[in-house]
C-alpha positions as CSV (number, residue, x, y, z in Angstrom):
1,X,-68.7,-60.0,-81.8
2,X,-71.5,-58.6,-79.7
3,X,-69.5,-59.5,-76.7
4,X,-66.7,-57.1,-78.1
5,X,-68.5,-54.7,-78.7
6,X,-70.2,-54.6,-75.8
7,X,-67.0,-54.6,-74.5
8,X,-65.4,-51.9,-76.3
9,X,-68.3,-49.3,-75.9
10,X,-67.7,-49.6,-71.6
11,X,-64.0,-49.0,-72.2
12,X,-64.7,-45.8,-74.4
13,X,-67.5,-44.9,-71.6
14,X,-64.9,-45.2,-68.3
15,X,-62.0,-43.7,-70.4
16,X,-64.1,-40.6,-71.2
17,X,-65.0,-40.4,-67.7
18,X,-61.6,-40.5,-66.1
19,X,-60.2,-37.0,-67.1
20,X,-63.3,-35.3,-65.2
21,X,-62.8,-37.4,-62.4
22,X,-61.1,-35.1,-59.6
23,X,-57.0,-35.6,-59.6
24,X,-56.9,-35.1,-55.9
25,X,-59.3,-38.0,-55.2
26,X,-57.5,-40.3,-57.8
27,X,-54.4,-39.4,-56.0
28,X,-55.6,-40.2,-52.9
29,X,-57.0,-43.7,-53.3
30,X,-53.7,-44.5,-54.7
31,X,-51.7,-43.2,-51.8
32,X,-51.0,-45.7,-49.2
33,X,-49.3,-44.2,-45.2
34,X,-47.8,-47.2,-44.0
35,X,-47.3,-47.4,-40.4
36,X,-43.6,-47.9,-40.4
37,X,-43.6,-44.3,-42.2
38,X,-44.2,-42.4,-38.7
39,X,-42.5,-45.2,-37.0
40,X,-39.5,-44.8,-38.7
41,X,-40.0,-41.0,-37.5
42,X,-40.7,-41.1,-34.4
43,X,-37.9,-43.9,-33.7
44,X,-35.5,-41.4,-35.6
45,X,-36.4,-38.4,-32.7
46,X,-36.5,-40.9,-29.9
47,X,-32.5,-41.7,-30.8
48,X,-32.4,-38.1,-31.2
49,X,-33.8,-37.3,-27.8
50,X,-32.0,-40.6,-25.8
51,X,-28.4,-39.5,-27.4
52,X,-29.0,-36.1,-26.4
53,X,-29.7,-37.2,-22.6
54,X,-27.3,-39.7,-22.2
55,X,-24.5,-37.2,-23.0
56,X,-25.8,-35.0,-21.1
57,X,-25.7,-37.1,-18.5
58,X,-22.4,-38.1,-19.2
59,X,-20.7,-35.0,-19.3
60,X,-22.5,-33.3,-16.4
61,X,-20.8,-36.2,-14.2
62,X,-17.4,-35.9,-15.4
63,X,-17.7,-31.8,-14.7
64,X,-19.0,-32.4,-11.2
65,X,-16.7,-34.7,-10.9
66,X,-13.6,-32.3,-11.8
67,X,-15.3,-29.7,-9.5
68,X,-15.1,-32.2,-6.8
69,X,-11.4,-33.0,-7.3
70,X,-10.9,-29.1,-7.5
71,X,-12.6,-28.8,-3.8
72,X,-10.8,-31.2,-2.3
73,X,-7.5,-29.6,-3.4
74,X,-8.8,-26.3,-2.4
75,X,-9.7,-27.5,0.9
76,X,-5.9,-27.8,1.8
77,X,-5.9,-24.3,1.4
78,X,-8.4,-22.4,2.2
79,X,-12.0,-24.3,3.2
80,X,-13.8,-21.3,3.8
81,X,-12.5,-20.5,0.0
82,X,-13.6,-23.2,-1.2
83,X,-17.1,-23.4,0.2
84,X,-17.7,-20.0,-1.0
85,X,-16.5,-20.7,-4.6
86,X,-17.8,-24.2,-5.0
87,X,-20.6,-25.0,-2.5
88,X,-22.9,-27.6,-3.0
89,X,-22.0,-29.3,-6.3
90,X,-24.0,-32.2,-6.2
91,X,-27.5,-29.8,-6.1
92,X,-25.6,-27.2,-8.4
93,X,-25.4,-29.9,-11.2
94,X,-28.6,-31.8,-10.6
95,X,-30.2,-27.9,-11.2
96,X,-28.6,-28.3,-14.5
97,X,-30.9,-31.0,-15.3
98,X,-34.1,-29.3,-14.8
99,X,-35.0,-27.5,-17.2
100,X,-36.5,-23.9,-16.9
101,X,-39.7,-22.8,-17.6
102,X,-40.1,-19.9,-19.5
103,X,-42.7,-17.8,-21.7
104,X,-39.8,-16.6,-24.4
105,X,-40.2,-17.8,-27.9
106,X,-36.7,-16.3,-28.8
107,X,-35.5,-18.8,-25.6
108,X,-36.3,-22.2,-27.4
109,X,-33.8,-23.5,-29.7
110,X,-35.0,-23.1,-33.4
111,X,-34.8,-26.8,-35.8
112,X,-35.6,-26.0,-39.5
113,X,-36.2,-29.9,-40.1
114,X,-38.5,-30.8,-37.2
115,X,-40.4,-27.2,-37.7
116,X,-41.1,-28.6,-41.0
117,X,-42.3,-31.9,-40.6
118,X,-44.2,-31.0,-37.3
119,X,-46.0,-28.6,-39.4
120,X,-46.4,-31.0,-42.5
121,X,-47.6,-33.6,-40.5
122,X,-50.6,-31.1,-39.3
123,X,-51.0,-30.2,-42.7
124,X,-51.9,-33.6,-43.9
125,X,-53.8,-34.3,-40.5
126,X,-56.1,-31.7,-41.3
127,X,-56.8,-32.3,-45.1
128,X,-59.2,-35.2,-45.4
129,X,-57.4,-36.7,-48.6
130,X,-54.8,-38.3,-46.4
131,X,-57.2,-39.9,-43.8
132,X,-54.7,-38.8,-41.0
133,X,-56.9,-37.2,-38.3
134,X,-57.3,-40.8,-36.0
135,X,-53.8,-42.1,-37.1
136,X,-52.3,-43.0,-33.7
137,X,-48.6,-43.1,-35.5
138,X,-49.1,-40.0,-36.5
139,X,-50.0,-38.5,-33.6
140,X,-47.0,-40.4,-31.7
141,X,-44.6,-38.9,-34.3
142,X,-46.1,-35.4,-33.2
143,X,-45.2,-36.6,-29.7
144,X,-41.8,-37.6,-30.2
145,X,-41.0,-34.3,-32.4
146,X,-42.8,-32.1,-29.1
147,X,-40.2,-34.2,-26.7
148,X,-37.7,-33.8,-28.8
149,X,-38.2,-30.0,-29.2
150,X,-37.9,-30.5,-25.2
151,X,-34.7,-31.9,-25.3
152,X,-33.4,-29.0,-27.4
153,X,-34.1,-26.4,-25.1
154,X,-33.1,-27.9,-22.4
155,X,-29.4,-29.1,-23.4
156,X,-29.3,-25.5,-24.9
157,X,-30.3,-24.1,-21.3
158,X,-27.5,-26.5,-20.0
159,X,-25.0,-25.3,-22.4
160,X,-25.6,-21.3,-20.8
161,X,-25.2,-22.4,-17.5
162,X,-22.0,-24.0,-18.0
163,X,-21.0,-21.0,-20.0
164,X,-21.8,-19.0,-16.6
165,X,-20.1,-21.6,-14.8
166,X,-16.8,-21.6,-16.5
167,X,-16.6,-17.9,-16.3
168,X,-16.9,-17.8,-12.2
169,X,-14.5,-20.6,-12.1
170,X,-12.2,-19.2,-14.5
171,X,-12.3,-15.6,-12.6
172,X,-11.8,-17.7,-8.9
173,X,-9.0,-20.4,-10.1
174,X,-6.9,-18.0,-12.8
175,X,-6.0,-15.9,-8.8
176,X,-5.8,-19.4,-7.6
177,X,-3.0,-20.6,-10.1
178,X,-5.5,-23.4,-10.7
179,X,-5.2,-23.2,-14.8
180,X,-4.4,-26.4,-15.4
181,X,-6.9,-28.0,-13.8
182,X,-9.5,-25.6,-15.0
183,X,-8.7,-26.6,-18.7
184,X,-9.4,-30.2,-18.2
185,X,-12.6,-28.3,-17.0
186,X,-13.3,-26.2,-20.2
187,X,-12.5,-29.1,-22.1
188,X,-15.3,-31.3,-21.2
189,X,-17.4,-28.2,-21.4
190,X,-16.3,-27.4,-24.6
191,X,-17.0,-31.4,-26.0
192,X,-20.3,-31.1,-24.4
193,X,-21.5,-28.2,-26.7
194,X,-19.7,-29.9,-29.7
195,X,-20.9,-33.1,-28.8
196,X,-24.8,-31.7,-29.0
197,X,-24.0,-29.8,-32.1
198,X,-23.3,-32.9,-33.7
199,X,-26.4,-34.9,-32.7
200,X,-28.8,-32.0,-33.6
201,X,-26.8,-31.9,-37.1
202,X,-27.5,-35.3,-37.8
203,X,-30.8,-34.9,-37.2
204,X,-31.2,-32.0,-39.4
205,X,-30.1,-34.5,-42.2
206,X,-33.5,-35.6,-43.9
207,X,-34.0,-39.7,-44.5
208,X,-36.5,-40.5,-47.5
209,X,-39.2,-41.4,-45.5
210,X,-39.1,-37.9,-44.1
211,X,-38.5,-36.2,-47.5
212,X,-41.5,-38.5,-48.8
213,X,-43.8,-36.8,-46.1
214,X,-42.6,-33.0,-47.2
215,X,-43.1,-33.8,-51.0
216,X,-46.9,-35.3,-50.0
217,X,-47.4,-31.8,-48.1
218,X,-45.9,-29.6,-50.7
219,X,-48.4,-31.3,-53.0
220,X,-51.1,-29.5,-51.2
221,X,-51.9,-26.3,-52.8
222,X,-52.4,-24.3,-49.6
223,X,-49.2,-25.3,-47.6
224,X,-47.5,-22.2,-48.4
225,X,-50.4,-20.4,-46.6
226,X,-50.9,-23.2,-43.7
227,X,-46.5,-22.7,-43.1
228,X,-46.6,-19.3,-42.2
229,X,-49.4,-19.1,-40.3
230,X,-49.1,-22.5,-37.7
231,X,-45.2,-23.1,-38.2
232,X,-42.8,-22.3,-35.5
233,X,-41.1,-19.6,-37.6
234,X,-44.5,-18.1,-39.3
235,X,-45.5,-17.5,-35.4
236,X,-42.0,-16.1,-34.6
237,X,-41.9,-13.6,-37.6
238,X,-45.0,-12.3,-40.0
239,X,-44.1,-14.7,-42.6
240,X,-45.0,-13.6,-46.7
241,X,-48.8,-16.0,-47.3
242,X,-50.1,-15.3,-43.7
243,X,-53.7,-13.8,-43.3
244,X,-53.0,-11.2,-41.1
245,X,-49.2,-10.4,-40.5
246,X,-49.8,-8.4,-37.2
247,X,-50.9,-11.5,-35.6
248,X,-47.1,-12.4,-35.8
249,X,-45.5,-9.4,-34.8
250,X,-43.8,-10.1,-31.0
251,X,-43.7,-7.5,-28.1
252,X,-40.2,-6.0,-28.1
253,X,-39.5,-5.8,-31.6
254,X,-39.1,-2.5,-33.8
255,X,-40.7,-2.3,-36.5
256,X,-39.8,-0.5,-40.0
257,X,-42.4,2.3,-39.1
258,X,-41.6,2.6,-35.5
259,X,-37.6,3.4,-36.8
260,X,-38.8,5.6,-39.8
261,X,-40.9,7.2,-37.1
262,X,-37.9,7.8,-34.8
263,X,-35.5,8.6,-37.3
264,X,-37.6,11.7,-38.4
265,X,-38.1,12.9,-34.7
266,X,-34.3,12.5,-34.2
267,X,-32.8,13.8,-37.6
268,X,-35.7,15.3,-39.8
269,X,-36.7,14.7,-43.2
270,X,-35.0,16.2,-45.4
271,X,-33.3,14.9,-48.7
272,X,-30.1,15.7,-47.5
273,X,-30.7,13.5,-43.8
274,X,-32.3,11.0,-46.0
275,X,-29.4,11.0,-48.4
276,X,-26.9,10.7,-45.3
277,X,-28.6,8.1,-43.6
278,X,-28.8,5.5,-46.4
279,X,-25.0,5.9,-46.7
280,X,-24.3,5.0,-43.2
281,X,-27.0,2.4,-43.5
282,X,-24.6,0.9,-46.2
283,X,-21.4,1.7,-44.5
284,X,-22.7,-0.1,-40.9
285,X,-24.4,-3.4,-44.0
286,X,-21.2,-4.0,-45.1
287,X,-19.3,-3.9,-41.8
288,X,-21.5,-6.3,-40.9
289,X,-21.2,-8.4,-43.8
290,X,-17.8,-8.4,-42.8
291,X,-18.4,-9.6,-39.2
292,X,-20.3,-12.3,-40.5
293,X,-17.7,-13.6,-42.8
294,X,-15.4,-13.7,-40.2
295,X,-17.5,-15.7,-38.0
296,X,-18.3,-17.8,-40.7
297,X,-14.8,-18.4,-41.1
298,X,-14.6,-19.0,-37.7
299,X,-17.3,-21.8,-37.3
300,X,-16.4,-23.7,-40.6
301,X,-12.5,-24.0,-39.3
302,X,-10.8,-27.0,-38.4
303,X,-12.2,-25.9,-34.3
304,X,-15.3,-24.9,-35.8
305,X,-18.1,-28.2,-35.4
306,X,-20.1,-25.1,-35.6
307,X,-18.7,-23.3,-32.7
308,X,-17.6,-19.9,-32.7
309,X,-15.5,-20.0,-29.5
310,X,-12.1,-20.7,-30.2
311,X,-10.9,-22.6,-27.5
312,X,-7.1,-22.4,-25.9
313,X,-6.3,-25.8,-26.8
314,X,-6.1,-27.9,-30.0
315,X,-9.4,-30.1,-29.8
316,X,-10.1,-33.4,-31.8
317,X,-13.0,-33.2,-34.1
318,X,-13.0,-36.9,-34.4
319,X,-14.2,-37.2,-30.4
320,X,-17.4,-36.1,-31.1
321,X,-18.7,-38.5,-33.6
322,X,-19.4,-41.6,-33.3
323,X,-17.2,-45.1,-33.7
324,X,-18.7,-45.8,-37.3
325,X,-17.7,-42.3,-38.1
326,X,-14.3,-42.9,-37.4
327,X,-13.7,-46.5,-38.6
328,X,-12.7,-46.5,-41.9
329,X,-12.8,-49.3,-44.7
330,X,-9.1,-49.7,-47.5
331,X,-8.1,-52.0,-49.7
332,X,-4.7,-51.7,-51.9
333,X,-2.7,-53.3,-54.2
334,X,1.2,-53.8,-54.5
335,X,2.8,-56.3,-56.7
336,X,6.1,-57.6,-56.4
337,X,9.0,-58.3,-59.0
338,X,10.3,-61.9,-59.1
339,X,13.4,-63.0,-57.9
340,X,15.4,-66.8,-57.8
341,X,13.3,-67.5,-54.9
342,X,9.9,-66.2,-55.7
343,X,7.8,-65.5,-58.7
344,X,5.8,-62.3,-59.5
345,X,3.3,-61.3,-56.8
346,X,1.0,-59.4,-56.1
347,X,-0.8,-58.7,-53.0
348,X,-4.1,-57.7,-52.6
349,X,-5.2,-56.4,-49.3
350,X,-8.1,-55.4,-47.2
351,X,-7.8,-53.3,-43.7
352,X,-10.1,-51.8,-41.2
353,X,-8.6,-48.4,-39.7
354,X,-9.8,-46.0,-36.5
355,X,-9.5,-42.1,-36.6
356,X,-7.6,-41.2,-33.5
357,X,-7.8,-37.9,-33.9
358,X,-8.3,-35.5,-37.0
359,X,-4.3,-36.3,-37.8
360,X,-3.6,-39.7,-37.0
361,X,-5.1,-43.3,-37.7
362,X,-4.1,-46.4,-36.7
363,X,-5.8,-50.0,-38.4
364,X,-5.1,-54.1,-38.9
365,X,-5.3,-55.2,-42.5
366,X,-4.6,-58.7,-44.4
367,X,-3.7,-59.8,-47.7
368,X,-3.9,-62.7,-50.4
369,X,-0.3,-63.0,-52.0
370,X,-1.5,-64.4,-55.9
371,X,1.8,-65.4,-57.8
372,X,1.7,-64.5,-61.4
373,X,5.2,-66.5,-62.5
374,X,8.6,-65.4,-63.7
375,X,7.7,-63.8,-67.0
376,X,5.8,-63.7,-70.1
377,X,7.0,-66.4,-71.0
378,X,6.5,-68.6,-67.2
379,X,3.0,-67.0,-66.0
380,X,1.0,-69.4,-63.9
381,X,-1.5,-67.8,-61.4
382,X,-0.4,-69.7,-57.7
383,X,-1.2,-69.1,-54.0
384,X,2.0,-67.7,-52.7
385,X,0.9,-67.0,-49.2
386,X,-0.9,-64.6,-46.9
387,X,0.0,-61.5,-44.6
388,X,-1.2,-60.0,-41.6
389,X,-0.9,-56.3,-41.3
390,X,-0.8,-53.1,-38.8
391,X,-0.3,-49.8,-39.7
392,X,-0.5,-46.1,-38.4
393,X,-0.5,-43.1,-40.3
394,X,0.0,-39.2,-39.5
395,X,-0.7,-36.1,-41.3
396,X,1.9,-34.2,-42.5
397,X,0.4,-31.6,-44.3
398,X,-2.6,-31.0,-46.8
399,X,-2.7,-34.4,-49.0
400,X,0.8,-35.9,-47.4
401,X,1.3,-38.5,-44.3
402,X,3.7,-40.2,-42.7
403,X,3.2,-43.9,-43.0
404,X,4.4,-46.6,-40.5
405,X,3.5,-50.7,-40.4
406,X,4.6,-53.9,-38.7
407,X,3.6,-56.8,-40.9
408,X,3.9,-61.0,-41.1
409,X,4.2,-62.3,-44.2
410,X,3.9,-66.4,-45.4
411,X,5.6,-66.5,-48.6
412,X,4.6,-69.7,-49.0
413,X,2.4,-71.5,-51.1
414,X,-0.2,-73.6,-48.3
415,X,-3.0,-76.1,-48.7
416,X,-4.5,-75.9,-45.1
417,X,-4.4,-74.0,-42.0
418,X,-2.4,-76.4,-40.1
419,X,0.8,-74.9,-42.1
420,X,0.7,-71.5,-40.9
421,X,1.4,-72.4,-37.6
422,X,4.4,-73.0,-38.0
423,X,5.9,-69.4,-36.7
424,X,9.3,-69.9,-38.6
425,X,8.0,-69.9,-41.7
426,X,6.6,-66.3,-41.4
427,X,8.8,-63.2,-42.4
428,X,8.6,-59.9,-40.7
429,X,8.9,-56.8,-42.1
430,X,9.0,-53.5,-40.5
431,X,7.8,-50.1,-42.7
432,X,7.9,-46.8,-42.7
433,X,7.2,-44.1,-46.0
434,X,5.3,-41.9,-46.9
435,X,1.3,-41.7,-48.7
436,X,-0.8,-39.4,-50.3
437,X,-4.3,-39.3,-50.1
438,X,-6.9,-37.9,-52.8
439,X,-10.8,-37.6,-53.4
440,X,-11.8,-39.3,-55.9
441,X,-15.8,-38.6,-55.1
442,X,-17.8,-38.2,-52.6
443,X,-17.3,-41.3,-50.6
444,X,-14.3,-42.4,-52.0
445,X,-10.5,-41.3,-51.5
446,X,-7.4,-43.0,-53.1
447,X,-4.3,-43.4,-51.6
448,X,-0.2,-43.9,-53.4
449,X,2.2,-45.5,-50.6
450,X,6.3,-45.4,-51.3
451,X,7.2,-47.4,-48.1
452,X,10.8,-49.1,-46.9
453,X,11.0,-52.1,-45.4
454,X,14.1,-51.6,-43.1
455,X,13.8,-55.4,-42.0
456,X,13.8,-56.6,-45.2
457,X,17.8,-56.9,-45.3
458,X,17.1,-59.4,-42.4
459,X,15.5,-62.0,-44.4
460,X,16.7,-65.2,-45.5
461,X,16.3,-64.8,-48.5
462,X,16.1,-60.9,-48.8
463,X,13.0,-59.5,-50.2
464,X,12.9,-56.4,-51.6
465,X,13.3,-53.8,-49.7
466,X,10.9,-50.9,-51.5
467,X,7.3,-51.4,-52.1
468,X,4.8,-49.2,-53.9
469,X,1.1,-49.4,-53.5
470,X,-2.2,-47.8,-54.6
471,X,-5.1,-47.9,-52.3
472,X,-9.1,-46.8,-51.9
473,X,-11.3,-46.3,-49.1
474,X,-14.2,-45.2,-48.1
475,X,-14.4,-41.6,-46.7
């Protein structure tokens, strides 16, 4: 009993104590940075950063490649002409991939994500809670974010230049009659720019680990304060919680007292300029609305990838992305009605398809044939075979494809693999019909098939000719 008591009187004692403790410090012994947390970062911006340059790389050697082929034709003609227009191009194109050193903050390409984690990482650096001030993964995520940042720029400064270059060319090989070839040209240019788009898209999508960091900053009560003044954007533009806004302001830019100022030198102040001036203020804001809707429009279409520039050819969205991206995953179903020869089956099937282009997909598939019997009155689950599948389909329009599909069927119940080689036992059917696709969520999309097997008539004995199946895959 003394022992219990003594025991119950420290209990009371710590739990009275543990409310005036301070939160912060509680929090903090609790909170664990594991070292794969800024690994996983900085590995995330060194694919980043290696994508980036190997397409950069990439593409820069087909271009000076085309311009090579376009010289050499040239030459025929004309080879002081073609000196003139396309000189050295080896040293023109290894320029490209040097980047430019400038002093212009407007110049470097602007990341909302790696703005905000650079800066949260400093943030948690520089609070002593979080023990980050000698991490060394820290300060390599910091590292790969600053190389990163790099890598913008410069594949941004590439993208201008070849934006320069396509003009001269276009101006020199339009006189020429050298269109043709100079499309091939503006097509790699314009894959380039989507290409890059995409990467930096991808890495503007957050993982957890990287949401885990910006919820431990937000925690902090001053990172409001600590944002505007040391982020990229709060040194850009006088952000709302900075100390002294003026610090931000950058050489060149107007500011709302500078045009008040000017507007009263130019037009007075009186009620009725005043009056007339906020009018054509609103008149010029919603024009501009207006532009801005339209290029919205514009880089959300079906050429958009985030490009405004509407290029004179169709181009496939799907060459951008990568080959997971355009694999995609099925399964359907189809059963069967039974016949003298064969019992109710269905067929239950699996495929693996690749996006050829934002229309058209082509894929392999097989399938389990399970028998079910010859009514309600015969039903006995058997193995009735196995098919092997192809199939290719193409958009018709909005929801509706054309669906095609060569396909080997063993209708035959087998025991061992040794059976299915024998070829004559195999059926082939040959279909064409038509699908519809629908959402169903987020990552998955149903499909309905009505197909006719024009081979089927061909079969000894006949099967039948129309099939129906409902399908899902993974978007």
């Amino acid at each position: 009993m003394h022992y219990c008591a003594l025991f119950l009187l420290l209990f009371i004692g710590v739990s009275t104590k543990v409310p005036a403790q301070d939160t912060t410090s509680i929090y903090a012994k609790a909170l664990f940075f594991p070292d794969k947390l800024f690994g996983a970062i900085n590995k995330k911006a060194q694919q980043a950063e290696n994508k980036l340059n190997i397409q950069s790389n990439k593409y820069l050697y087909r271009l000076a490649k085309q311009e090579k082929r376009l010289k050499r034709k040239l030459l025929r003609r004309s080879p002081q002409l073609a000196g003139s227009i396309f000189g050295n191009i080896d040293s023109l194109y290894n320029a490209f991939k040097t980047p430019l050193v400038t002093n212009n903050r407007f110049s470097k390409v602007y990341s909302g994500h790696l703005d905000s984690l650079t800066t949260a990482i400093h943030l948690l650096q520089s609070n002593s809670i979080y023990k980050l001030t000698s991490n060394p993964d820290a300060d390599k995520a910091l590292e790969g974010y600053k190389s990163l940042q790099e890598k913008f720029n410069q594949t941004d400064q590439i993208r201008k230049r070849l934006d320069q270059r396509q003009l001269v060319l276009k101006e020199q090989l339009q006189a020429l009659g050298f269109m043709k070839q100079y499309r091939r040209f503006q097509k790699q240019v314009y894959y380039y720019k989507a290409q890059v788009l995409e990467y930096k898209a991808a890495f503007e999508d957050p993982t957890k680990l990287e949401k885990k960091v910006l919820e431990l900053a937000m925690k902090v009560p001053r990172f409001k304060e600590f944002f505007a003044r040391h982020s990229e954007l709060g040194q850009l533009f006088a952000l709302p919680g900075g100390q002294n806004p003026t610090e931000a302001s950058v050489t060149g830019l107007q500011t709302r007292e500078s045009m008040q100022q000017l507007l009263q030198n130019r037009f007075g102040s009186g009620s009725g300029v005043t009056q007339t001036l906020q009018q054509n203020v609103q008149n010029a804001q919603g024009q501009l609305n207006a532009l801005k809707d339209k290029v919205s429009s514009l880089s959300n279409g079906d050429h958009g990838n985030g490009n405004a520039e509407m290029p004179d050819f169709k181009p496939n969205n799907q060459k951008t992305k990568s080959i997971l991206k355009r694999i995609e995953f099925g399964s359907n179903l189809q059963t069967v009605k039974g016949t003298r020869f064969f019992p109710v089956t269905s067929d239950v099937g699996l495929s693996v398809g690749y996006k050829l282009n934002d229309k058209s997909a082509v894929g392999l598939g097989i399938a389990y044939k399970i028998g079910c019997g010859n009514g309600w009155n015969h039903m006995r689950i058997t193995h009735q075979g196995i098919g092997l599948r192809s199939y290719l389909d193409y958009k018709l329009k909005g929801a509706l494809y054309m669906s095609g599909g060569y396909e080997q069927n063993y209708r035959s119940a087998f025991r061992n693999i040794e059976q299915l080689k024998n070829y004559n036992a195999w059926q082939t059917s040959g279909l064409i019909g038509l699908s519809k696709k629908y959402k169903i969520s987020n990552k998955f999309k149903g499909n309905m098939q009505l197909l006719w097997d024009f081979l089927s008539y061909q079969q000894i004995p006949q099967t039948q000719p129309f099939l129906f199946r409902v399908g899902y895959s993974l978007k």
